[in-house]
C-alpha positions in Angstrom: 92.1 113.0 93.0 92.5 112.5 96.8 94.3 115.0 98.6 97.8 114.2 100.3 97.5 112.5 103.8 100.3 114.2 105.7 100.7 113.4 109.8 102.7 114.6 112.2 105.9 111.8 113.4 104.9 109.6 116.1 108.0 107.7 116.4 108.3 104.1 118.2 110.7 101.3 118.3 110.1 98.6 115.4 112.2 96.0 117.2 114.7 95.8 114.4 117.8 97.1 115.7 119.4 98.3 112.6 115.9 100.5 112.2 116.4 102.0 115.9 117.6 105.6 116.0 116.5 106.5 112.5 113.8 108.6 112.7 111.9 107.9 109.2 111.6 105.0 110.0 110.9 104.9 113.7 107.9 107.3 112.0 106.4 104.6 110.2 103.5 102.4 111.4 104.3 98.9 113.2 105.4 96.1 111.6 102.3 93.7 110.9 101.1 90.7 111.7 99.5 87.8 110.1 96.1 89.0 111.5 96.9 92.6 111.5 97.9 91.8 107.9 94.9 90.0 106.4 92.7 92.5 108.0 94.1 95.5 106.5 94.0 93.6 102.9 90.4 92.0 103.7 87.4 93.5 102.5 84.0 92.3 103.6 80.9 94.1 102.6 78.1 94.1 105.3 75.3 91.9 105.4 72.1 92.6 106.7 70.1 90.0 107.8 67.0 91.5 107.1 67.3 91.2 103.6 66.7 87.0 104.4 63.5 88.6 104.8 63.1 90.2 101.0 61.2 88.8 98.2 63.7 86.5 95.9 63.8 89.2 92.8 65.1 91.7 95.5 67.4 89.9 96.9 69.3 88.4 94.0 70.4 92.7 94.0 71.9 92.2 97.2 74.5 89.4 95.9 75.8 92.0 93.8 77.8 93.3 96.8 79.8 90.8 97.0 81.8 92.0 94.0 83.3 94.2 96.8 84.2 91.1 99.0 88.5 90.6 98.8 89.6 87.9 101.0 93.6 88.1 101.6 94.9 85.1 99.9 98.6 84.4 101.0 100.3 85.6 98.1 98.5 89.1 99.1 100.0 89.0 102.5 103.6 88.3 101.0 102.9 91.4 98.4 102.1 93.7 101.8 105.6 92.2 103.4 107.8 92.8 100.7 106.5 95.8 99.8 106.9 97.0 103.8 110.4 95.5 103.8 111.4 97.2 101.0 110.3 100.7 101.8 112.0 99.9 105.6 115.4 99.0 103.3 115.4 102.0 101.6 115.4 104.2 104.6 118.3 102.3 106.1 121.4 104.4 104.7 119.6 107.0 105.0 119.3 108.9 108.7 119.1 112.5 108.9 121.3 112.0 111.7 123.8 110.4 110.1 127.4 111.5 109.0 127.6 109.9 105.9 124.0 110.7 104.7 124.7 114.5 105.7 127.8 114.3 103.4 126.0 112.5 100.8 123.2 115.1 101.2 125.4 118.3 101.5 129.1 117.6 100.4 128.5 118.8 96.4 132.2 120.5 96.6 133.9 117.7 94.7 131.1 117.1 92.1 130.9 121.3 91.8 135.1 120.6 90.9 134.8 118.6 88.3 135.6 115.4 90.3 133.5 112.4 91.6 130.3 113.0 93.8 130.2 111.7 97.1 129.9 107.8 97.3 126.8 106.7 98.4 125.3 103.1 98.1 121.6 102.4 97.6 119.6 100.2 100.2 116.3 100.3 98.6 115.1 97.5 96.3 112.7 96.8 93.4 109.5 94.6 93.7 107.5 93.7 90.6 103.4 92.9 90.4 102.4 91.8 87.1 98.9 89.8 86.3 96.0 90.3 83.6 93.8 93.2 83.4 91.0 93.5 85.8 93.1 90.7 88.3 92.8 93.2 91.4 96.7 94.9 91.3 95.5 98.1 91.5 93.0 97.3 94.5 95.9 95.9 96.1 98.6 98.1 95.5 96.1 100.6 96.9 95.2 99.0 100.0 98.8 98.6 100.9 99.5 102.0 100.4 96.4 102.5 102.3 98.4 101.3 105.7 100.9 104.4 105.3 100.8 107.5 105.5 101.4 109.5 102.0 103.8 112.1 104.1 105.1 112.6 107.5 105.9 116.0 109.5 108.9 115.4 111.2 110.1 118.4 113.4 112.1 116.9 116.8 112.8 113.7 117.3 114.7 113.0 120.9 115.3 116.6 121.9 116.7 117.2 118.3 114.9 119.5 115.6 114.2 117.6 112.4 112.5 120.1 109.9 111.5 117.7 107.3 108.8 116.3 105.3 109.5 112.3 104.7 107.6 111.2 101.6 106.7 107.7 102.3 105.2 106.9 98.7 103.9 108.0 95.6 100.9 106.6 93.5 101.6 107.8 89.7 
């Protein structure tokens, strides 16, 4: 089991205006690029050229690395988008700073009365891998994941104190 990856909030613009002055997720990495993208999802195992050098029987053992090899096939780099604009959608409605997410938050008095919770619409989406055993979903999903941080330490964002711990994602 790996331990949690927490990291303190380094907050920058995403150039998204609606994600501008929302600190959760002005505390998540950049927004990636084709290149940025592919690399992240690539996997290339090294290659030594000395091994040109080896004795055929050996080398045929050093082939078996590639099994590691994962290039990023398009439908990869779509996977990584969605996934990113999904968990950027679901932070949306929901600012710390905001009114109407404090009320949703903290405003329990009508529920506590008997009478209707506080309205509050969802913004976050669902997306859906599916593929035969073995296909690479897992490896995927993982190195996706890999981009963001499990947890992030939030504790003043412009001149304003945020004690929070934002839980980006969960692997069950």
């Amino acid at each position: 089991m790996n331990p949690i990856r927490a990291v303190a909030a380094i907050y920058r613009r995403s150039g998204v205006s609606h994600y501008d002055g929302n600190p959760f997720l002005e505390a998540l990495p950049p927004i990636m690029s084709l290149e940025e993208a592919s690399n992240v999802l690539s996997v290339y195992p090294p290659i030594d050229p000395e091994e040109l050098k080896l004795p055929p029987h050996i080398r045929r053992h050093c082939v078996g690395r590639l099994f590691g090899l994962v290039q990023a096939a398009p439908v990869y780099i779509d996977l990584l988008w969605s996934f990113d604009e999904l968990l950027r959608g679901g932070y949306t409605g929901r600012n710390p700073f905001s009114a109407d997410y404090q009320r949703h938050l903290y405003d329990g008095s009508n529920a506590e009365a008997g009478g209707e919770p506080p309205c509050f619409s969802a913004t976050s989406g669902v997306l859906m891998l599916q593929g035969a055993s073995g296909q690479g979903k897992s490896t995927l999903i993982s190195r996706i994941l890999s981009r963001y941080p499990q947890v992030i330490q939030h504790r003043n964002y412009q001149e304003k104190k945020l004690w929070q711990a934002q839980v980006v994602w969960l692997k069950i």
